[in-house]
C-alpha positions as a Markdown table, in Angstrom:
| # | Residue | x | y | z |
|---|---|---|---|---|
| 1 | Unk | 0.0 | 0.0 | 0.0 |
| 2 | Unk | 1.4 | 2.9 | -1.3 |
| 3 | Unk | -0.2 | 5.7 | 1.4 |
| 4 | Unk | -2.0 | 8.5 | -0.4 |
| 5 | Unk | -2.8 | 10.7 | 2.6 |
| 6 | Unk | -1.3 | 14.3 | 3.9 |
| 7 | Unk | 0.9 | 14.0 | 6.4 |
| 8 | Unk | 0.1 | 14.4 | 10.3 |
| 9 | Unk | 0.2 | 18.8 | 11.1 |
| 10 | Unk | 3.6 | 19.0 | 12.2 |
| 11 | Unk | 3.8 | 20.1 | 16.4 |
| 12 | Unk | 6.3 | 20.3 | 18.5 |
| 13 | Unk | 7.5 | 16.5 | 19.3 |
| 14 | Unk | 7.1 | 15.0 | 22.8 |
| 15 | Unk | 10.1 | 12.9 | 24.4 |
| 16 | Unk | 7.7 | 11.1 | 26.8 |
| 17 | Unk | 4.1 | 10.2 | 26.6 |
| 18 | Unk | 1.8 | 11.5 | 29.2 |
| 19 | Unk | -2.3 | 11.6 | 29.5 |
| 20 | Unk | -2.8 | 14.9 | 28.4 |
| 21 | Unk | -0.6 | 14.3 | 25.4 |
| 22 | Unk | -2.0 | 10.7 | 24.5 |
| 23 | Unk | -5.1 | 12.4 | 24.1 |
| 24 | Unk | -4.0 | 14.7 | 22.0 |
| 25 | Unk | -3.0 | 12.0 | 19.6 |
| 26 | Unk | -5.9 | 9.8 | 20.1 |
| 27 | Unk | -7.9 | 13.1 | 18.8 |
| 28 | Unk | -5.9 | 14.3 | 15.9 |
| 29 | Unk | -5.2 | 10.6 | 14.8 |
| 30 | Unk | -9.3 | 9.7 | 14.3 |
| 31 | Unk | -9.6 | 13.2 | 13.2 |
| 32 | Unk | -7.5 | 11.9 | 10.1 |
| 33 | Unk | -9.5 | 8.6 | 10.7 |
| 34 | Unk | -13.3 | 10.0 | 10.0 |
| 35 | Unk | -11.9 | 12.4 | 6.5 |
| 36 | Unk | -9.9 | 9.2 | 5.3 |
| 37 | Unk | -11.6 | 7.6 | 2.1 |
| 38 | Unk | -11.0 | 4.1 | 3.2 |
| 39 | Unk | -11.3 | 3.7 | 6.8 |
| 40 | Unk | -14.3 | 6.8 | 7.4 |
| 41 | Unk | -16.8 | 4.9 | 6.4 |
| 42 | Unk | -16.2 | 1.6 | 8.4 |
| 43 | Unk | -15.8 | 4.0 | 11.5 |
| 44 | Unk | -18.9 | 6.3 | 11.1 |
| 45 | Unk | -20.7 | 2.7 | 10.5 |
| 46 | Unk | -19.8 | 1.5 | 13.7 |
| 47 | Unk | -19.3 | 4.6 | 16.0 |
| 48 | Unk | -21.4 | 7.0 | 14.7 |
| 49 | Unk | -22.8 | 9.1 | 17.4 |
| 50 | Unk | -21.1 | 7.6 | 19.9 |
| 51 | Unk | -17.7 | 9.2 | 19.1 |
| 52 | Unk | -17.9 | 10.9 | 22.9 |
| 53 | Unk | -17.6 | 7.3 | 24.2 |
| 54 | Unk | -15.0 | 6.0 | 21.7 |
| 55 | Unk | -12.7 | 8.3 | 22.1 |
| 56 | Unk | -11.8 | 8.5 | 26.1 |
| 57 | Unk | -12.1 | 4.8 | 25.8 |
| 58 | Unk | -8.6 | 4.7 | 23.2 |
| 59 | Unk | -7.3 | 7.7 | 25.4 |
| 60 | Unk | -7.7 | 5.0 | 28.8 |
| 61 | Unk | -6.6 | 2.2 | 26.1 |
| 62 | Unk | -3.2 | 3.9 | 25.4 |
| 63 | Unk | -2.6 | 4.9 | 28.5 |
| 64 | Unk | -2.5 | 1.5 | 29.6 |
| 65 | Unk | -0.4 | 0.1 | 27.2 |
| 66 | Unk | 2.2 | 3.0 | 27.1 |
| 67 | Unk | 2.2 | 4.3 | 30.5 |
| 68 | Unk | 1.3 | 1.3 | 32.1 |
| 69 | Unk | -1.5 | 2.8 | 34.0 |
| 70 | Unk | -3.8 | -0.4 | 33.5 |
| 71 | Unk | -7.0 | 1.6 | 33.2 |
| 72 | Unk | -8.4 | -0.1 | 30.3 |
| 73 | Unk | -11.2 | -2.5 | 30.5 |
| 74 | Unk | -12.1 | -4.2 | 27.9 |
| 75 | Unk | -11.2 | -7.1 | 25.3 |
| 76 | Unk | -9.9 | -5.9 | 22.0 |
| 77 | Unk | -10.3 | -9.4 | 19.9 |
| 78 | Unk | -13.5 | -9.2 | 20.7 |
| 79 | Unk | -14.7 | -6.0 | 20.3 |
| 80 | Unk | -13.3 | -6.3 | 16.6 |
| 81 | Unk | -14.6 | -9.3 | 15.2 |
| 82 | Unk | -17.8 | -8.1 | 14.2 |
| 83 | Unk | -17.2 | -5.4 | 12.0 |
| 84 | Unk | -18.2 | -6.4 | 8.7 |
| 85 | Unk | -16.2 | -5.9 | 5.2 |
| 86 | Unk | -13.0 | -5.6 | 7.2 |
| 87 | Unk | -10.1 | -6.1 | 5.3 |
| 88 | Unk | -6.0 | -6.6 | 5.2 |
| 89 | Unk | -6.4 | -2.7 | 3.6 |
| 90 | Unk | -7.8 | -1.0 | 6.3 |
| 91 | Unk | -5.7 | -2.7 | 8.6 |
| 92 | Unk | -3.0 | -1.4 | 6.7 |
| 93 | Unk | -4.3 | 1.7 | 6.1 |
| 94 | Unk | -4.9 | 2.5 | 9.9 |
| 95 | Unk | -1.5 | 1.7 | 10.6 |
| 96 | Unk | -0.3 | 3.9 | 8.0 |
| 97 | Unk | -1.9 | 7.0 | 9.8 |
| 98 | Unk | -1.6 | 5.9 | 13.1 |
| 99 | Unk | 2.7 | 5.6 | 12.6 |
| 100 | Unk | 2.5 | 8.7 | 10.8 |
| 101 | Unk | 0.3 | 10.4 | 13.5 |
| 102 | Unk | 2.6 | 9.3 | 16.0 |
| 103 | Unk | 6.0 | 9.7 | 14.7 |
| 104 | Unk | 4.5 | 13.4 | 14.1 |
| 105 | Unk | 3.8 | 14.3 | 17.8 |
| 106 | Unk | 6.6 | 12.3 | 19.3 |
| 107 | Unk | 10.5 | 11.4 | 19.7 |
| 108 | Unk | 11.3 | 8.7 | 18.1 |
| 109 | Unk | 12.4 | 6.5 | 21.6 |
| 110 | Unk | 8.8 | 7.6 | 22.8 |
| 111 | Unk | 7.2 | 6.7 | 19.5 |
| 112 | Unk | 8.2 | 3.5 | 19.6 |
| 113 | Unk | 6.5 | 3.0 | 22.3 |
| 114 | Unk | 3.1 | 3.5 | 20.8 |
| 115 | Unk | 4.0 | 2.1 | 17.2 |
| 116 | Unk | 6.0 | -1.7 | 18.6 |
| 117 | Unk | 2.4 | -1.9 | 20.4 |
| 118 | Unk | -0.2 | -1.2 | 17.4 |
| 119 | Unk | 1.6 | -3.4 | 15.2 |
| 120 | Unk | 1.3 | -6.4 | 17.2 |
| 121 | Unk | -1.9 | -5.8 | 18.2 |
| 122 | Unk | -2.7 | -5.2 | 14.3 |
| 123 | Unk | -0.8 | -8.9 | 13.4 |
| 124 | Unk | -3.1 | -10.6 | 16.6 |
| 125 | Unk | -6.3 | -9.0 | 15.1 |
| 126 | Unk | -5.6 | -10.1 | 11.3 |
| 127 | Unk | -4.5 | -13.8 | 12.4 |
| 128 | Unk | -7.7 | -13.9 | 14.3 |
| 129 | Unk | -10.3 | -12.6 | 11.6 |
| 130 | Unk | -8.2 | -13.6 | 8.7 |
| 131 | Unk | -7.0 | -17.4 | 10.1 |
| 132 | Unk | -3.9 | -18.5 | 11.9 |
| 133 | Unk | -2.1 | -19.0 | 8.3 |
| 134 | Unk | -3.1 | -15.8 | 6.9 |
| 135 | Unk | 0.3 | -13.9 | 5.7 |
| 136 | Unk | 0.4 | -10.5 | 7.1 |
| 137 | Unk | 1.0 | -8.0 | 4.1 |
| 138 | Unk | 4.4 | -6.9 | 2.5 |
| 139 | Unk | 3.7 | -3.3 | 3.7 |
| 140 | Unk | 3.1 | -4.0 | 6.9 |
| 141 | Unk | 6.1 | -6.0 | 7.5 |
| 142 | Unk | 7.8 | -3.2 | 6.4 |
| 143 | Unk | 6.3 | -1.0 | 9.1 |
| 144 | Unk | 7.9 | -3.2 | 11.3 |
| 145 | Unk | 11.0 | -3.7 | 10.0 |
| 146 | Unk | 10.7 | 0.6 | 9.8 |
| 147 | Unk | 10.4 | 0.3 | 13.7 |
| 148 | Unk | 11.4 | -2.3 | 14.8 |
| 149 | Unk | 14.0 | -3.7 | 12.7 |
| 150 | Unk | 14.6 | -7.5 | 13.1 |
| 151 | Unk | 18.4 | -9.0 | 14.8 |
| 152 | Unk | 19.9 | -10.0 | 11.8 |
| 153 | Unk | 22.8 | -12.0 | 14.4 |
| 154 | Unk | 23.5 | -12.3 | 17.5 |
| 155 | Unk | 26.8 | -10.5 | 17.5 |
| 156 | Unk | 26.8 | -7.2 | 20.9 |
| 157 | Unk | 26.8 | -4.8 | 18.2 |
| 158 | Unk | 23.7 | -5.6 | 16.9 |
| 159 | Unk | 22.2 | -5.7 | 20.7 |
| 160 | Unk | 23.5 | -2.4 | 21.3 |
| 161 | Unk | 22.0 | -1.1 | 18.2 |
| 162 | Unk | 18.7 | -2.8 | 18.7 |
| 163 | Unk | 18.0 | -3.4 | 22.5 |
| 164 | Unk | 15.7 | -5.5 | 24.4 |
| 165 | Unk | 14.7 | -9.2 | 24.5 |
| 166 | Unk | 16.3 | -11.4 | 21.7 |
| 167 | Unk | 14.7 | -12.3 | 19.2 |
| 168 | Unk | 14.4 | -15.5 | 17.1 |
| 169 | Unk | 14.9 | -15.9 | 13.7 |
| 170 | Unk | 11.9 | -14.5 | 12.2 |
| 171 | Unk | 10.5 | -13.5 | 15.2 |
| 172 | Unk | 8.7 | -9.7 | 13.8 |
| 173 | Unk | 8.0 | -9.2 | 17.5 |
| 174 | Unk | 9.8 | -8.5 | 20.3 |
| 175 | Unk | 7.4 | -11.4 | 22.1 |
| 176 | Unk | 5.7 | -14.2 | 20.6 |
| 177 | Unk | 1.8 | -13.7 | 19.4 |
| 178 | Unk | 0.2 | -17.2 | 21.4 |
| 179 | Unk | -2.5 | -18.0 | 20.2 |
| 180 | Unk | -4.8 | -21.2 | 19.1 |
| 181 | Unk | -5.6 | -21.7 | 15.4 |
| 182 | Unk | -9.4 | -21.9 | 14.4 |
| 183 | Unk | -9.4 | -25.7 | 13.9 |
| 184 | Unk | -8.0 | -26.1 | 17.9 |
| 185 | Unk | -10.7 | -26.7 | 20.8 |
């Protein structure tokens, strides 16, 4: 996917994540989400008029995963299984505007924080709707590779340039997705 979308209004960039500034993003990010072509329409399907609800909800949902304030409630598999007509494009598509919306508003060490999180959480919800041996596109591999590029040996320079857990071989995520394929009971 080739994004086709003005870039995120530039702002000064944050170094750390905080409430007030999480919800600054949560805003201008579905601000980009309701004029986009692509995923307005599947948004205004599902959360039209209750956009007042939605949105303190991703506010309490960010918070928890970034700032580890554990606020959220709520099961995200679930949630997203109904929507009808989704596809691997607007999964694509949302990440597209969500990295750029992010890497807009924040350093790049606190921006990886945010971005590390959505992918995963993108690659879960695909493998889910899609099936456990659904392939998750070329262009969003690269979004990951973009930031969070993969240990290509095991050598200290390559942990100093890339730190954290290691990974396996092939391994796109800094932990494993577990999960049980659609054939298991």
């Amino acid at each position: 996917m080739n994004p086709s979308f003005e870039p995120a209004a530039a702002v000064a960039r944050q170094s750390e994540p905080t409430e007030a500034n999480i919800r600054q993003l949560v805003d201008a990010f579905y601000d980009r989400v309701r004029a986009d072509a692509l995923l307005g329409p599947v948004f205004e399907q599902t959360i039209a008029g209750r956009w007042d609800e939605h949105l303190p909800k991703m506010c309490l949902f960010w918070g928890s995963l970034v700032l580890g304030s554990k606020q959220y409630r709520g099961n995200v598999q679930q949630t997203h299984q109904p929507l009808a007509g989704i596809e691997p494009r607007h999964f694509s598509r949302w990440l597209y505007l969500f990295l750029d919306t992010v890497e807009a508003r924040y350093e790049p060490a606190a921006a990886v924080r945010f971005m590390e999180p959505a992918l995963r959480i993108a690659q879960s919800l695909q493998l889910s709707r899609f099936g456990w041996d659904y392939t998750i596109p070329d262009e969003q591999k690269a979004l990951l590779e973009r930031v969070a590029p993969r240990r290509r040996n095991g050598d200290a320079d390559d942990d100093a340039t890339h730190p954290g857990p290691p990974r396996s071989r092939g391994e796109p995520f800094p932990a494993k997705i577990i999960g049980r394929g659609v054939d298991e009971e």
